[in-house]
DSSP file (Angstrom, degrees, kcal/mol; ACC not computed):
  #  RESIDUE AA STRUCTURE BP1 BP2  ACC     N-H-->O    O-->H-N    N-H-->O    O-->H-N    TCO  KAPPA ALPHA  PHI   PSI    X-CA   Y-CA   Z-CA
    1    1 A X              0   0    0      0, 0.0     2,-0.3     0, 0.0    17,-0.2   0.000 360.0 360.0 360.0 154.8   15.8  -24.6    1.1
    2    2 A X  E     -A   17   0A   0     15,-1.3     2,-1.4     2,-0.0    15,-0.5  -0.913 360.0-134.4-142.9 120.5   17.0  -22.6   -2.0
    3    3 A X  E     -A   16   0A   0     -2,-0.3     2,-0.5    13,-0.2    13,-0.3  -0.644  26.4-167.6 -89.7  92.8   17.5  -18.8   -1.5
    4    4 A X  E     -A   15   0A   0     -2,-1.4    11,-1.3    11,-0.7     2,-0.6  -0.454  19.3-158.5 -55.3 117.0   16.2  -16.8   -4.2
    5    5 A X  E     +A   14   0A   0     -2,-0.5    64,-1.8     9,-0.2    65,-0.8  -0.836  30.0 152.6-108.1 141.1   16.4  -13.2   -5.3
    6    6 A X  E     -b   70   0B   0      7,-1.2     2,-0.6    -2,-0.6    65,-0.1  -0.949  39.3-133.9-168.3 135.0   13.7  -11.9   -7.4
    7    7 A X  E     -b   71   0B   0     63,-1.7    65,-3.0    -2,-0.3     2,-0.7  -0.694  25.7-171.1 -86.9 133.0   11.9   -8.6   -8.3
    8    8 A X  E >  S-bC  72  11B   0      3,-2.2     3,-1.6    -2,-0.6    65,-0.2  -0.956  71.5 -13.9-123.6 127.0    8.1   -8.8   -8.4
    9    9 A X  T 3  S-     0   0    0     63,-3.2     3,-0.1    -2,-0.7    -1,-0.1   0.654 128.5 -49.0  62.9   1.8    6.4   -6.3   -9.5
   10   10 A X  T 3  S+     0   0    0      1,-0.5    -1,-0.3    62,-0.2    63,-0.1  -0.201 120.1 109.6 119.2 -27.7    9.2   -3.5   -9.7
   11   11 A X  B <  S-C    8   0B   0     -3,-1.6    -3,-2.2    -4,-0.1    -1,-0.5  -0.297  72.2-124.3 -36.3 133.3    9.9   -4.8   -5.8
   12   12 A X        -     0   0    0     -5,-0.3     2,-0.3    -3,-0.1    -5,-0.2  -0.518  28.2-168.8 -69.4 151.4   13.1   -6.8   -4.7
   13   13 A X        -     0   0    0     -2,-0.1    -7,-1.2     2,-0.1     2,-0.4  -0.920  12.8-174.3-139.9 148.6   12.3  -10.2   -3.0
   14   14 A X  E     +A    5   0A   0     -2,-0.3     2,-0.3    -9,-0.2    -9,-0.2  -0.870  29.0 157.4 -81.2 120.7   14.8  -12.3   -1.2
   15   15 A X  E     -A    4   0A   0    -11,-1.3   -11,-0.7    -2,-0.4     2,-0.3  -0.931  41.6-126.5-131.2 158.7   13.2  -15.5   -0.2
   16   16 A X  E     +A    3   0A   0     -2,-0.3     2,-0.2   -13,-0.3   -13,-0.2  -0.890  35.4 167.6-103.6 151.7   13.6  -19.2    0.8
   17   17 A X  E     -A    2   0A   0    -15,-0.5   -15,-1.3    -2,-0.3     2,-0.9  -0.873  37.3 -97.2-150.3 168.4   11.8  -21.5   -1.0
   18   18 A X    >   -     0   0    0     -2,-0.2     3,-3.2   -17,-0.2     2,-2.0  -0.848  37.6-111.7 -93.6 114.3   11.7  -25.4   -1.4
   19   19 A X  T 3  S+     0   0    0     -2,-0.9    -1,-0.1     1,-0.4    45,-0.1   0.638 115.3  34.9   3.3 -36.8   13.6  -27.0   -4.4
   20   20 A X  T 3  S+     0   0    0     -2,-2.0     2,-0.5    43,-0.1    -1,-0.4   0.311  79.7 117.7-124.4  13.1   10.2  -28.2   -5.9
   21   21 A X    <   -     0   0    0     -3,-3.2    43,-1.7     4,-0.0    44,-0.7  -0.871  62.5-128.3-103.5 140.3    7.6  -25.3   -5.1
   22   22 A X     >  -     0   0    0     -2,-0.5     4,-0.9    41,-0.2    42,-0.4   0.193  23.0-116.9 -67.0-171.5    6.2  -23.4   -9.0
   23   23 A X  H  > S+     0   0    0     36,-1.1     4,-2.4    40,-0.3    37,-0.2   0.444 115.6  67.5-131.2 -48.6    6.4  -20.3   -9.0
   24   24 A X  H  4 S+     0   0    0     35,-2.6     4,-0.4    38,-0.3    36,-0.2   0.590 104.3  45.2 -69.1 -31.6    2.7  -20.2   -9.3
   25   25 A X  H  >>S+     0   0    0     34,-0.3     4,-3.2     3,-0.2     5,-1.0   0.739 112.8  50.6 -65.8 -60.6    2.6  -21.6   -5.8
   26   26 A X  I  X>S+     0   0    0     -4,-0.9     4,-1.8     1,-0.2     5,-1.7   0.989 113.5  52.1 -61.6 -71.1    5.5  -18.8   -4.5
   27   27 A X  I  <5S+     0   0    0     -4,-2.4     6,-5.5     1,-0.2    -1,-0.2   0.778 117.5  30.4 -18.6 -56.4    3.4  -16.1   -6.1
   28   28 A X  I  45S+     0   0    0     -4,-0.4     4,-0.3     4,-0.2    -1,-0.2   0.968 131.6  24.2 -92.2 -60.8    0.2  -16.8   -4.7
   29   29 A X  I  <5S+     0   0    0     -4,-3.2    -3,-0.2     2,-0.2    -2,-0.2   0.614 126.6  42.5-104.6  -2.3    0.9  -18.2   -1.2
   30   30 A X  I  <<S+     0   0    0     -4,-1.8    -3,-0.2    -5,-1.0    -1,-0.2   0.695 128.6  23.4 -84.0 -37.0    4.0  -16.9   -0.5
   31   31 A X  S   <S-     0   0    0     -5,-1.7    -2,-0.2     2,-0.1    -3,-0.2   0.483  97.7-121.0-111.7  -2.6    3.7  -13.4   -1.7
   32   32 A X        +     0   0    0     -6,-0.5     2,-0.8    -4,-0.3    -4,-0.2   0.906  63.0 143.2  70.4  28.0   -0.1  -13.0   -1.5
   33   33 A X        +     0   0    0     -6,-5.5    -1,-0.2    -7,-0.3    -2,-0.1  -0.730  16.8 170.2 -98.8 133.3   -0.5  -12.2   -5.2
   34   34 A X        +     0   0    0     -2,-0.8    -1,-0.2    -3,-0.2    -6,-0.1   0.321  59.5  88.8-123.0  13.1   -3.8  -14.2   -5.6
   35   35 A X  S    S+     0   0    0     -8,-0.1     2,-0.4     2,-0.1    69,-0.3   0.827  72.1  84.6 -58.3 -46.7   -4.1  -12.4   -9.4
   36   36 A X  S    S-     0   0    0     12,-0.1     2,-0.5     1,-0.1    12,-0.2  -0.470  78.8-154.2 -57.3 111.5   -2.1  -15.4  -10.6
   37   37 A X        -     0   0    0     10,-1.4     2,-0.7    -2,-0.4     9,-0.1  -0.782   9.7-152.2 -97.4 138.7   -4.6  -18.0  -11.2
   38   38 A X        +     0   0    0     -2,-0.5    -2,-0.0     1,-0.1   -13,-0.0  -0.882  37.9 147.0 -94.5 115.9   -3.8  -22.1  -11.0
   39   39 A X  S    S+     0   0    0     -2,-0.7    -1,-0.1    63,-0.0    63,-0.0   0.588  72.3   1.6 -91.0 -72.5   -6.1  -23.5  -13.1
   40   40 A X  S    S-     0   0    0      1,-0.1    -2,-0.1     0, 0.0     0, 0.0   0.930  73.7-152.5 -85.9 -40.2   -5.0  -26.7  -15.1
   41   41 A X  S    S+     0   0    0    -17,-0.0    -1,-0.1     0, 0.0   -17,-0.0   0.365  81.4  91.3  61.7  17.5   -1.5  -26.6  -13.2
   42   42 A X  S    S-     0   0    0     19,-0.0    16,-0.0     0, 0.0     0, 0.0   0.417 109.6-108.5 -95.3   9.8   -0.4  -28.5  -16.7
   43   43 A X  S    S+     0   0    0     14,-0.0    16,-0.0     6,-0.0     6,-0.0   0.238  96.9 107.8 109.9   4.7    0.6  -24.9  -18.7
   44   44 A X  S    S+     0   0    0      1,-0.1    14,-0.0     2,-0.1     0, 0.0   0.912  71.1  50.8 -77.5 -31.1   -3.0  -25.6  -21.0
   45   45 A X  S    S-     0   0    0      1,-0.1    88,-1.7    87,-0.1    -1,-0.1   0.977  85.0-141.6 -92.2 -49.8   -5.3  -22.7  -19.4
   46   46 A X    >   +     0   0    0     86,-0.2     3,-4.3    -9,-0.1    -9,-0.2  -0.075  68.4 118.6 120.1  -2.7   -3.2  -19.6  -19.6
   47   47 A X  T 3  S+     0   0    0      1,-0.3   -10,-1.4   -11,-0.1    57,-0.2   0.850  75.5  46.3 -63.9 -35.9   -4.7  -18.6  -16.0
   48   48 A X  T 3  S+     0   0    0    -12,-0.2    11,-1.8    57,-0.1    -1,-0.3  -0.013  81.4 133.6 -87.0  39.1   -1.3  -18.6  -14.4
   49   49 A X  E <   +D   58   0B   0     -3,-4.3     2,-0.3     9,-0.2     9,-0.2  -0.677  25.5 169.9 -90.9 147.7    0.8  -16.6  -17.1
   50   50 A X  E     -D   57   0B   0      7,-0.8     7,-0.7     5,-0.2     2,-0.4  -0.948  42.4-103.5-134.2 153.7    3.0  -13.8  -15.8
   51   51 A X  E     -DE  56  73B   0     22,-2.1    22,-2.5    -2,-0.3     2,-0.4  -0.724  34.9-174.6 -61.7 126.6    5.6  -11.9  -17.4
   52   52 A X  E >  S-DE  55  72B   0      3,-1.0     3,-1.6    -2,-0.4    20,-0.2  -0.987  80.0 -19.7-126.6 113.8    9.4  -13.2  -16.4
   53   53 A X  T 3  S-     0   0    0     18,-2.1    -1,-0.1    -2,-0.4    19,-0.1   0.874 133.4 -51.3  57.5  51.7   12.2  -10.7  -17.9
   54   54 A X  T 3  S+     0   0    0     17,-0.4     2,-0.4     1,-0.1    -1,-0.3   0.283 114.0 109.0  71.1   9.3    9.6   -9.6  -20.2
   55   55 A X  E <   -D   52   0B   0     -3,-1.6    -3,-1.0    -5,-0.1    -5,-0.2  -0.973  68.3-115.6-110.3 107.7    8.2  -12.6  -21.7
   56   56 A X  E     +D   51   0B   0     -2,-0.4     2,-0.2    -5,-0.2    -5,-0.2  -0.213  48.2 164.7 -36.3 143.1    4.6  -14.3  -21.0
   57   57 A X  E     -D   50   0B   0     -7,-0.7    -7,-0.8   -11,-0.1     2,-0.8  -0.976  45.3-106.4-167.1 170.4    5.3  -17.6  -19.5
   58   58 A X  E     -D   49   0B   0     -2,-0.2     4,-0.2    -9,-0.2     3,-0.2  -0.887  26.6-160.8-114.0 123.1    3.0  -20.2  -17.5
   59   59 A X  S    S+     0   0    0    -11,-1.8   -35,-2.6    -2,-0.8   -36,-1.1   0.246  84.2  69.4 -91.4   7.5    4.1  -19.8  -13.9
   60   60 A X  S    S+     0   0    0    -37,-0.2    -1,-0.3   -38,-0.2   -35,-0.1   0.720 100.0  45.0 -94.4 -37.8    2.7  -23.3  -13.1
   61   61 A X  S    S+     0   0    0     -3,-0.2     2,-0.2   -39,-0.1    -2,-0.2   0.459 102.8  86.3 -95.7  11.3    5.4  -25.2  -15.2
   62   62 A X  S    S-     0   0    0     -4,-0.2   -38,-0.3    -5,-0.0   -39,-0.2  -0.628  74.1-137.3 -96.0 154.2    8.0  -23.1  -13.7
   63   63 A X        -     0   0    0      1,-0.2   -40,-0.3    -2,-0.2   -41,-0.2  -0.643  18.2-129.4-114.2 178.6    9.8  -23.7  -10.5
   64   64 A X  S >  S+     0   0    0    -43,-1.7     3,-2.2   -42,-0.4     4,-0.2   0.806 108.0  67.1 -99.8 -28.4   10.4  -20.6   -8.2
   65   65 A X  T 3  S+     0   0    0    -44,-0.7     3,-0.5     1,-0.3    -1,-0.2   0.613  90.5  56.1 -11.7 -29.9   13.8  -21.7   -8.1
   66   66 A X  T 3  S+     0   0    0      1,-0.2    -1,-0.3   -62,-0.1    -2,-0.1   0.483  94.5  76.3-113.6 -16.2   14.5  -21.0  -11.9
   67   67 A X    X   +     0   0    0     -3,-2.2     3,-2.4    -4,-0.1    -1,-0.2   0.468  61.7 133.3 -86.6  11.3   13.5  -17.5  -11.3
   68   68 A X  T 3  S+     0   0    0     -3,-0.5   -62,-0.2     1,-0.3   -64,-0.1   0.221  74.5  11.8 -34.5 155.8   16.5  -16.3   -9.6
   69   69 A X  T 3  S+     0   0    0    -64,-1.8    -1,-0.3     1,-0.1   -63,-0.2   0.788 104.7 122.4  53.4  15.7   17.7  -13.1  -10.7
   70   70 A X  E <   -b    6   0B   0     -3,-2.4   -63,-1.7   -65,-0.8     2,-0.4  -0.533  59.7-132.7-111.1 179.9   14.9  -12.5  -12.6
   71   71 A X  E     +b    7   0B   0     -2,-0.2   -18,-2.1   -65,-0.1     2,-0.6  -0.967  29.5 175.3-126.4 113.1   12.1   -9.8  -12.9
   72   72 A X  E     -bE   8  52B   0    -65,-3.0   -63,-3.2    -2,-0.4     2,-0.7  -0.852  13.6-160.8-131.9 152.5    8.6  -11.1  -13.1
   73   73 A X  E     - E   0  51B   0    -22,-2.5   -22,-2.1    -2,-0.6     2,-0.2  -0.818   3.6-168.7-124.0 142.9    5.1   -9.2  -13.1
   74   74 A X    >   -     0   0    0     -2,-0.7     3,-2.1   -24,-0.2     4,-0.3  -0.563  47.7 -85.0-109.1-173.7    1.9  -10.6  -12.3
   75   75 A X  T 3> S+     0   0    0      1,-0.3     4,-0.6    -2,-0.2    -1,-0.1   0.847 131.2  61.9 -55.2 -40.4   -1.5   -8.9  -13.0
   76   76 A X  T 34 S+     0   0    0      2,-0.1    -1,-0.3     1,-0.1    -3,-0.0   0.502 103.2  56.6 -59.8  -5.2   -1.3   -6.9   -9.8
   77   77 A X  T <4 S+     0   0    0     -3,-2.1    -2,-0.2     1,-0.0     2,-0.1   0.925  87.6  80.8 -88.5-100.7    2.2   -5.4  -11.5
   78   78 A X  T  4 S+     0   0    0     -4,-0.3     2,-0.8     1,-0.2     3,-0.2   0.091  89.0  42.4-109.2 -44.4    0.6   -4.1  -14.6
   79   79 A X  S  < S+     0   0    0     -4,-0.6     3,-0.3     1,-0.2    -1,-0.2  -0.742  72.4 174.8-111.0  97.9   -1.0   -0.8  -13.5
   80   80 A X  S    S+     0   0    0     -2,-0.8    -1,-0.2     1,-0.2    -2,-0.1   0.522  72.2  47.5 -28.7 -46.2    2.0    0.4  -11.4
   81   81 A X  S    S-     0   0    0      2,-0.2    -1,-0.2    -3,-0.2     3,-0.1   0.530 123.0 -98.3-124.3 -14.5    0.7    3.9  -10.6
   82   82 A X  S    S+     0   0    0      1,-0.5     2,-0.3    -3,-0.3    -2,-0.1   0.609  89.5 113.6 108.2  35.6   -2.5    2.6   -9.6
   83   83 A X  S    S-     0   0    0      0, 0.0    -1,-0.5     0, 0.0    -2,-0.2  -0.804  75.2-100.2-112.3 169.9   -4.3    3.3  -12.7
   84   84 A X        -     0   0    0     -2,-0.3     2,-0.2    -3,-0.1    -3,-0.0  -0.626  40.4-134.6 -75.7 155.1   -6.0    0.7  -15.6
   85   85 A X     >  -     0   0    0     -6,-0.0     4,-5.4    -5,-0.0     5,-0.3  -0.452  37.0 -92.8 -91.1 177.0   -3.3    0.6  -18.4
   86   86 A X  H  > S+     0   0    0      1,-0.2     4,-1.2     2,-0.2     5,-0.1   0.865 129.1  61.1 -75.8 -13.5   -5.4    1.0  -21.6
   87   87 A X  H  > S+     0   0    0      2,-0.2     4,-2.5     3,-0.1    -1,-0.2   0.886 106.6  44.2 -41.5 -57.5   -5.6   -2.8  -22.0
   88   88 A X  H  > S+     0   0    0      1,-0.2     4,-1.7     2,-0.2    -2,-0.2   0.870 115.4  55.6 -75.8 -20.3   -7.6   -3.1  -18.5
   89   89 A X  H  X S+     0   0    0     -4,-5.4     4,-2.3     1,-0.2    -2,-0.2   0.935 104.4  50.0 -55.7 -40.2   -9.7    0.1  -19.8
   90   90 A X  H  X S+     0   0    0     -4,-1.2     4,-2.1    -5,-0.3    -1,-0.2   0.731 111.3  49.9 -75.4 -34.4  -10.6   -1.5  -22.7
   91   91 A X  H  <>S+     0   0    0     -4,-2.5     5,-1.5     2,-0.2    -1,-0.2   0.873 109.0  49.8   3.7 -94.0  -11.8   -4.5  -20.9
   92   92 A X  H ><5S+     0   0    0     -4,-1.7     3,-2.3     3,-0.2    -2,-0.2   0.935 111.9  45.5 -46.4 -91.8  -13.4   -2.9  -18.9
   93   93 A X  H 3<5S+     0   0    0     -4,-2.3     2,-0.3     1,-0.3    -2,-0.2   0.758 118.4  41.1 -32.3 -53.4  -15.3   -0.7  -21.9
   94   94 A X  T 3<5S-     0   0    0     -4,-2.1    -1,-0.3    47,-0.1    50,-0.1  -0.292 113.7-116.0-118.9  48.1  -16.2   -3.8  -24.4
   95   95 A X  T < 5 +     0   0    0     -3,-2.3    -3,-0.2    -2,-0.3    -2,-0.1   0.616  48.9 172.2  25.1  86.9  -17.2   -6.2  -21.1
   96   96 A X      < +     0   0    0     -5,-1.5     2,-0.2    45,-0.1    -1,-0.2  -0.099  57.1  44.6-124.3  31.4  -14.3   -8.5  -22.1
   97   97 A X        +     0   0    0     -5,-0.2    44,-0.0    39,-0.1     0, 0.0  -0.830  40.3 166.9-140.7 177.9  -14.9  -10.6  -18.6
   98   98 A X  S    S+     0   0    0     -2,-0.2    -1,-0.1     0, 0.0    -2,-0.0  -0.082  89.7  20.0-152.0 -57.9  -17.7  -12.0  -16.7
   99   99 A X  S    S-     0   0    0      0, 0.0    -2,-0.0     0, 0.0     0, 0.0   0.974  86.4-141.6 -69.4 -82.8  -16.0  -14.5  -14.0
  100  100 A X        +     0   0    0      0, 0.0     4,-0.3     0, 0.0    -3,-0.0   0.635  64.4 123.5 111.9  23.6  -12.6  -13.0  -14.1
  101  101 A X  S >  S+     0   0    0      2,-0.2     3,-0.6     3,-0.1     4,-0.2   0.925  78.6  22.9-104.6 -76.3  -11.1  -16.2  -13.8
  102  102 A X  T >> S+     0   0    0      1,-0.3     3,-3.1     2,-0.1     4,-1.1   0.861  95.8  95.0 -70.0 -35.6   -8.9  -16.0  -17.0
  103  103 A X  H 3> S+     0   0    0      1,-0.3     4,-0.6     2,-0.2    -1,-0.3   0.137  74.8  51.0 -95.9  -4.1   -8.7  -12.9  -17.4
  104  104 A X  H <> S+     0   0    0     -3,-0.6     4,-0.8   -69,-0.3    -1,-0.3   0.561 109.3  50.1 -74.0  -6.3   -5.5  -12.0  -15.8
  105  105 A X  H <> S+     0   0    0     -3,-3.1     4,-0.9    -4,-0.2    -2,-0.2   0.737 115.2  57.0 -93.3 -18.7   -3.2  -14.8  -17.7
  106  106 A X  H  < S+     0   0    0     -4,-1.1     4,-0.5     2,-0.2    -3,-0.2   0.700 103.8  44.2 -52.0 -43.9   -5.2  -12.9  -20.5
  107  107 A X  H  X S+     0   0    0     -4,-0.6     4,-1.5     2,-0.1    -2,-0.1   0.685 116.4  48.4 -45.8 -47.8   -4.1   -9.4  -19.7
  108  108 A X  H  X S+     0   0    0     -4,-0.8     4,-1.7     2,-0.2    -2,-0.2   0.822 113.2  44.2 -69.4 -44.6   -0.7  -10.5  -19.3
  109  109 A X  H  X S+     0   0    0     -4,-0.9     4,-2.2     2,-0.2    -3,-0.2   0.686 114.8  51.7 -76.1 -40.3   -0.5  -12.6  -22.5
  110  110 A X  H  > S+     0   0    0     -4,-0.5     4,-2.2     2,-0.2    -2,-0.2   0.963 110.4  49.4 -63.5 -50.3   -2.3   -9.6  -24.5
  111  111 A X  H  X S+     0   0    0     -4,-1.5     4,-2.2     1,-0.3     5,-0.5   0.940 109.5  49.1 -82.6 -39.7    0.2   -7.1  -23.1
  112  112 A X  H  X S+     0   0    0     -4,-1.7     4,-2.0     2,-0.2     5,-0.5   0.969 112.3  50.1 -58.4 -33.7    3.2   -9.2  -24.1
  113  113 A X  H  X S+     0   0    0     -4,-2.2     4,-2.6     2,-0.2     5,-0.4   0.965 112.1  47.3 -71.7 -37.0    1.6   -9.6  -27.8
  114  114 A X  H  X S+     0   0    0     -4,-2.2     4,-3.7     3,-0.2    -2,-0.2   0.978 112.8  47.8 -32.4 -79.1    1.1   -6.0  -28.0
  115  115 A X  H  < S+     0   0    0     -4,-2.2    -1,-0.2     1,-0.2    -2,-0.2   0.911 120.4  39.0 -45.6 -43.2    4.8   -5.3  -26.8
  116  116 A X  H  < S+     0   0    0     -4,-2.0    -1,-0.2    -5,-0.5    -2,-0.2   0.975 133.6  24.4 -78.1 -63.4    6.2   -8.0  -29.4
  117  117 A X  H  < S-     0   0    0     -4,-2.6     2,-0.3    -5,-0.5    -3,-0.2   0.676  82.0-161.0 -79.3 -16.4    3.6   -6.9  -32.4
  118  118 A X  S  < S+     0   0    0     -4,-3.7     2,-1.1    -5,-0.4    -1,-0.2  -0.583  90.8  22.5  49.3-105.4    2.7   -3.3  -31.6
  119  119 A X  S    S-     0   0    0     -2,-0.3    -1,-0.2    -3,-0.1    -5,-0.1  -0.351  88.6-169.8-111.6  79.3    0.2   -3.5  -33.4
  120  120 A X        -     0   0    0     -2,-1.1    32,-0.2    -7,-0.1     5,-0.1   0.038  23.8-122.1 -51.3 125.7   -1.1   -7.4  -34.0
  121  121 A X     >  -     0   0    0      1,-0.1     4,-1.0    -4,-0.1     5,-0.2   0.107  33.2 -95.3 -46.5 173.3   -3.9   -8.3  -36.7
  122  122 A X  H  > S+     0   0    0      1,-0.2     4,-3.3     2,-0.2    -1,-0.1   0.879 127.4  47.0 -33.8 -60.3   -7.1  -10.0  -35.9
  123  123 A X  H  > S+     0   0    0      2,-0.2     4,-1.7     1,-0.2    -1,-0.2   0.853 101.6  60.0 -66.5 -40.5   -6.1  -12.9  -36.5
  124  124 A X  H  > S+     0   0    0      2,-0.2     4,-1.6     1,-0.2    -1,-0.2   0.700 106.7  61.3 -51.4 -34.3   -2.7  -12.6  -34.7
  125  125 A X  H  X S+     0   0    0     -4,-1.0     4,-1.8     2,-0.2    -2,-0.2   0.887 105.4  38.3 -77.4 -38.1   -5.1  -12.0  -31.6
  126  126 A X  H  < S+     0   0    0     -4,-3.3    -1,-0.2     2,-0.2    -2,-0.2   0.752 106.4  63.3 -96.8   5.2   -6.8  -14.8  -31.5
  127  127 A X  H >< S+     0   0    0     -4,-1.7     3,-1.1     2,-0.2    -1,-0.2   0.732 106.4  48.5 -35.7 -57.6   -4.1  -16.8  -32.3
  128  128 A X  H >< S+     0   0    0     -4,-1.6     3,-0.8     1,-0.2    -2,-0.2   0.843 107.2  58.0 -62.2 -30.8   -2.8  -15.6  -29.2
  129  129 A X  G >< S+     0   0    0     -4,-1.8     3,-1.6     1,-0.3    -1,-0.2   0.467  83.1  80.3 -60.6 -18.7   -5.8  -16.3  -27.6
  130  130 A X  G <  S+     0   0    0     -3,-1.1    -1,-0.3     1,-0.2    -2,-0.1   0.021  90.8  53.6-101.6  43.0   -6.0  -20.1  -28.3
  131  131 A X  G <  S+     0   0    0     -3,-0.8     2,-0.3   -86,-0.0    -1,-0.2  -0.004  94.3  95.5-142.6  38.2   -3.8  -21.0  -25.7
  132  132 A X    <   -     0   0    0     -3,-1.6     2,-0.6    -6,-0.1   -86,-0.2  -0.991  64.1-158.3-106.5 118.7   -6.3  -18.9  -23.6
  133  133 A X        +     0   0    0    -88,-1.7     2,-0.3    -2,-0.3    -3,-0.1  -0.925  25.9 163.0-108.5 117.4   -9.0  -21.2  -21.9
  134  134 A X        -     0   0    0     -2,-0.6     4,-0.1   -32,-0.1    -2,-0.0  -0.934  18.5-174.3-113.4 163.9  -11.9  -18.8  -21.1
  135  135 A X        +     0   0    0     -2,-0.3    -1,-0.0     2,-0.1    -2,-0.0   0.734  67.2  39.5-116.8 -24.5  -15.2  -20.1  -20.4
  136  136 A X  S    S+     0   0    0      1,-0.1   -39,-0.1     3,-0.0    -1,-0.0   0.543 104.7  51.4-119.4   7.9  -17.8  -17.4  -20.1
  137  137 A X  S    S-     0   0    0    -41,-0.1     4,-0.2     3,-0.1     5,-0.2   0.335  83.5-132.6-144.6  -2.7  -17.3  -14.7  -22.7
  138  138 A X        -     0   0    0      1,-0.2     2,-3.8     2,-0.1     3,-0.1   0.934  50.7-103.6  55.5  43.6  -17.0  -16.7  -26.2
  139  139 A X  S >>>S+     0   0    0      1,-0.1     4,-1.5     2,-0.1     5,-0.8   0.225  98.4 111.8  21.4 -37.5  -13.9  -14.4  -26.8
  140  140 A X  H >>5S+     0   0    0     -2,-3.8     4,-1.4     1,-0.3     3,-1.0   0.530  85.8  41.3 -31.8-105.4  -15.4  -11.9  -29.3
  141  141 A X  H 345S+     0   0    0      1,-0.3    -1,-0.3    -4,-0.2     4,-0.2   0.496 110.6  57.5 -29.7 -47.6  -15.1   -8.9  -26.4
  142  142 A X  H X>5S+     0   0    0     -3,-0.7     4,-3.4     1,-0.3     3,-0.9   0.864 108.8  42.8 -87.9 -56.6  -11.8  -10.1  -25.4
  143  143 A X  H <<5S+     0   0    0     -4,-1.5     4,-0.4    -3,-1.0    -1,-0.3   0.665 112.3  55.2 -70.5   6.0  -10.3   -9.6  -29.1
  144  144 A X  T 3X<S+     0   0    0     -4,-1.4     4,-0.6    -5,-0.8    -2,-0.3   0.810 106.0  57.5-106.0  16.0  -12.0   -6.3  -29.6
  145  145 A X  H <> S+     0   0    0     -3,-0.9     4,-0.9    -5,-0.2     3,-0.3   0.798 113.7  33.2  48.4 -98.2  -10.4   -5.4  -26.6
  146  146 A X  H >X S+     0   0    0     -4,-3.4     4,-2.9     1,-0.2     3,-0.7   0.940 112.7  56.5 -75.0 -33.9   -7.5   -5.9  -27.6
  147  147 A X  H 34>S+     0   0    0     -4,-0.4     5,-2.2    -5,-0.3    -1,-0.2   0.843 102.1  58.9 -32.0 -52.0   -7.9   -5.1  -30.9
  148  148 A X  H 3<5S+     0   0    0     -4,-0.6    -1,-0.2    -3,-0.3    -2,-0.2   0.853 113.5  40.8 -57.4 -36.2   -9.1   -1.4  -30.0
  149  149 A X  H <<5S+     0   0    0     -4,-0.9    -2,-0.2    -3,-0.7    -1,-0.1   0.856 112.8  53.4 -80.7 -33.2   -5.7   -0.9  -28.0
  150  150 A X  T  <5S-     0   0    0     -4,-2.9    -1,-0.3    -5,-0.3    -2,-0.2   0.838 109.7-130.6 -70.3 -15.2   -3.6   -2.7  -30.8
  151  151 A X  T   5       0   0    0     -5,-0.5    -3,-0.2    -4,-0.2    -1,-0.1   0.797 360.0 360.0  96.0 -12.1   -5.3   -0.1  -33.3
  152  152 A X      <       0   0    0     -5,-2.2    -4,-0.2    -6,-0.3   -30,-0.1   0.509 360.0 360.0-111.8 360.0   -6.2   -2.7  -35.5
């Protein structure tokens, strides 16, 4: 067993973990964040991306080991105060789910291109978006979505 410290979600965590369990695994059945979705568990679907020290990243190809010292936020992070940020408002507003499936490694991935582009082109969104596997919503809500928050 491997001790880890890590902040989730503005929380501090000390935990033991085993050498070889993801991150995606610690998340979900260790901490009870069940936002994080395993989908492909090869990094392809986007379903498990979380933020780690401010970067989207695929928490299935990740160990929780390697996150020591680190700060990571999963969809259950993202409205802090227990409000939608304007991302999940906008969602919300241009029906940019049906399942819900994707659509936190989607959130997560949106809010890091936003933070990195401020305000990212069209194109830039669905560019971010193709290493988003959704299934029910033929993306068109999902960039005007984001698109409405980005401004663009």
């Amino acid at each position: 067993m491997i001790q880890v410290h890590v902040t989730v979600n503005g929380r501090p965590r000390l935990e033991e973990v085993e050498p070889r369990l993801l991150l995606s695994d610690f998340l979900r059945l260790r901490l009870g964040l069940t936002g994080t979705h395993v989908g492909c568990e090869h990094g392809i679907c986007g379903a498990c991306t979380v933020r780690l020290d401010g970067v989207a990243v695929r928490s299935c190809l990740l160990l929780a080991a390697q996150v020591d010292g680190s700060d990571v936020v999963t969809v259950e992070g993202l409205a802090g105060d227990g409000e939608l940020t304007p991302l999940q408002q906008a969602f919300r507003r241009h029906h940019a789910l049906q399942c819900g499936f994707c659509t936190p490694g989607i959130l997560i991935a949106a809010e890091d291109l936003l933070a990195r582009r401020g305000r990212p082109t069209r194109e830039e969104i669905v560019d971010m978006l193709s290493g988003q596997l959704c299934r029910c919503t033929g993306y068109t809500p999902i960039v005007d979505a984001i698109a409405e928050v980005a401004g663009s």
